[in-house]
C-alpha positions as CSV (number, residue, x, y, z in Angstrom):
1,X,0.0,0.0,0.0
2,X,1.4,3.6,-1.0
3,X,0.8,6.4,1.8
4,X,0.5,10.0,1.1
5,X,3.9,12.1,2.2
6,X,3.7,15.4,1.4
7,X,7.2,16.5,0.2
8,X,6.9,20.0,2.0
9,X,6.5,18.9,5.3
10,X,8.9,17.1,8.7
11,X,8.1,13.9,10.2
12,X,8.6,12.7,13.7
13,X,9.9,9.2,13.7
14,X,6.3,8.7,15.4
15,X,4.4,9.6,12.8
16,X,3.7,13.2,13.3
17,X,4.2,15.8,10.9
18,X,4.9,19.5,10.8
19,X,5.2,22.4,8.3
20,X,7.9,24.5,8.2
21,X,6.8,28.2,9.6
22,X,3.9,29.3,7.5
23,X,2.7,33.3,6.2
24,X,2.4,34.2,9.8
25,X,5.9,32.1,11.3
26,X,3.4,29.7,13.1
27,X,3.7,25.4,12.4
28,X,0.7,23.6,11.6
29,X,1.1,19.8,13.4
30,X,-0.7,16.6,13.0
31,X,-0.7,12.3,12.2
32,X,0.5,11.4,9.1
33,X,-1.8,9.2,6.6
34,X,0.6,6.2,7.5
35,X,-0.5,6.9,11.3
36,X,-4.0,7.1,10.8
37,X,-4.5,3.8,8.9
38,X,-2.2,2.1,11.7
39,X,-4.6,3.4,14.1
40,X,-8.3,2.5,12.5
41,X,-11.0,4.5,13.0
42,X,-10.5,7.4,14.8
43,X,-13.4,8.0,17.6
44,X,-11.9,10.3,20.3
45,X,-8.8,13.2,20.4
46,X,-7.1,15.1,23.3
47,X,-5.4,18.0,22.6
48,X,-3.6,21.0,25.0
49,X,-5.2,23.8,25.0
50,X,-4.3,27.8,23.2
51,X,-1.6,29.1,25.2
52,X,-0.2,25.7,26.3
53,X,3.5,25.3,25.7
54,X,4.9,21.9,23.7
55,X,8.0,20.6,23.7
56,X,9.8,18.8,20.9
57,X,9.7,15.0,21.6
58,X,7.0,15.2,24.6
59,X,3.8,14.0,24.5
60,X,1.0,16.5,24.1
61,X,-2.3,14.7,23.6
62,X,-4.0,11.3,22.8
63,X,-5.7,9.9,19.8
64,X,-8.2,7.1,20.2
65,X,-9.6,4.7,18.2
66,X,-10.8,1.4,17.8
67,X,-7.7,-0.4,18.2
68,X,-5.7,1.6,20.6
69,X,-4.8,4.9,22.7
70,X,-1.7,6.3,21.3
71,X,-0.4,9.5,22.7
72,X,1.1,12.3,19.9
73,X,4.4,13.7,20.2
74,X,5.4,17.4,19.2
75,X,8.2,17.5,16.6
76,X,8.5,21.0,17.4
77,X,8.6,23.2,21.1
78,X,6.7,26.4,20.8
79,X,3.4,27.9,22.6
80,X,0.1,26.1,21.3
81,X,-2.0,29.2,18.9
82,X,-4.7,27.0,17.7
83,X,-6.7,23.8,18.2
84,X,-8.7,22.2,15.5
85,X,-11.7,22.3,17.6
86,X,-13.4,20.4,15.0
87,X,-11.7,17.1,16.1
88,X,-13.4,16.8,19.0
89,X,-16.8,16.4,17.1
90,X,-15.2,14.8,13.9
91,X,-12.4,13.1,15.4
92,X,-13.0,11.1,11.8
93,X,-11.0,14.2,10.3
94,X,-8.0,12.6,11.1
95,X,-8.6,9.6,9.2
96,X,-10.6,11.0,6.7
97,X,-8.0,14.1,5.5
98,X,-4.8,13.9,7.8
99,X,-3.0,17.0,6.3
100,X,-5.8,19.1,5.6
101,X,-9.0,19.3,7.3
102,X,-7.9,16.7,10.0
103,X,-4.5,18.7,11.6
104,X,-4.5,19.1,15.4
105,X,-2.9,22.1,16.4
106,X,-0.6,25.2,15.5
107,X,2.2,26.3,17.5
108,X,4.4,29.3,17.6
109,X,8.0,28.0,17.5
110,X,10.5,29.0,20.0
111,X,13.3,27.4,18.1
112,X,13.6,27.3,13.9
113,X,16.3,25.1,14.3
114,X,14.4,22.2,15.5
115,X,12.7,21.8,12.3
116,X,16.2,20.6,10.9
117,X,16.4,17.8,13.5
118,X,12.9,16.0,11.4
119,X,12.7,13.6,9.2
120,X,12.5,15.2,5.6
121,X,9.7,13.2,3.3
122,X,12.0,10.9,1.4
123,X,13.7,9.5,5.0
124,X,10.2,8.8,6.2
125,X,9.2,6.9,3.5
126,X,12.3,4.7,3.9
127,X,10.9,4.5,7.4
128,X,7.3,3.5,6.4
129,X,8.3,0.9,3.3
């Protein structure tokens, strides 16, 4: 089976993904399509709330679904700016469009270097073959 990896985006070993800064110098962070089919069904997702900090390898929140609880790790550290509130009435989002309508949160960086430390699309899909 052939997953979607988006060439402009980082991945975290553990499946999550993150873009470099956008417009406004914030990251947009979520699961990657390889994550979400893993996982089944999505049915339930924790995330921190605006104004939370995140730091790059920690846990931040939890995605359920019918299979297992898997917690998500930040590949970036930065202060939490938005949370896809639609998740937690969708949480099929993540299944259904996992790098558009289905990210999780966006942060506000406190280091652009960490970005460098990510997998870049072509060294995650070694990862996932």
């Amino acid at each position: 089976m052939s997953f979607d990896v988006p060439d402009d985006l980082r991945y975290l070993e553990s499946h999550e993904w993150t873009t470099t800064n956008g417009a406004d110098g914030t990251a947009r962070i979520g699961i990657t399509d390889f994550a979400q089919d893993e996982l089944g069904d999505v049915v339930f997702v924790e995330l921190p709330a605006v104004g939370d900090e995140v730091d790059a390898g920690e846990a931040f929140g939890v995605v359920e679904s019918i299979k297992a609880v898997s917690d998500l790790y930040a590949p970036i550290s930065g202060e939490v700016t938005a949370v896809n509130e639609a998740l937690f009435s969708q949480p099929e989002l993540v299944n259904d469009d996992p790098f558009g309508e289905g990210w999780m949160l966006e942060v506000d960086p406190s280091d652009d270097t960490e970005v460098d430390d990510l997998l870049s699309a072509a060294a995650y899909r070694e990862q996932i073959a």
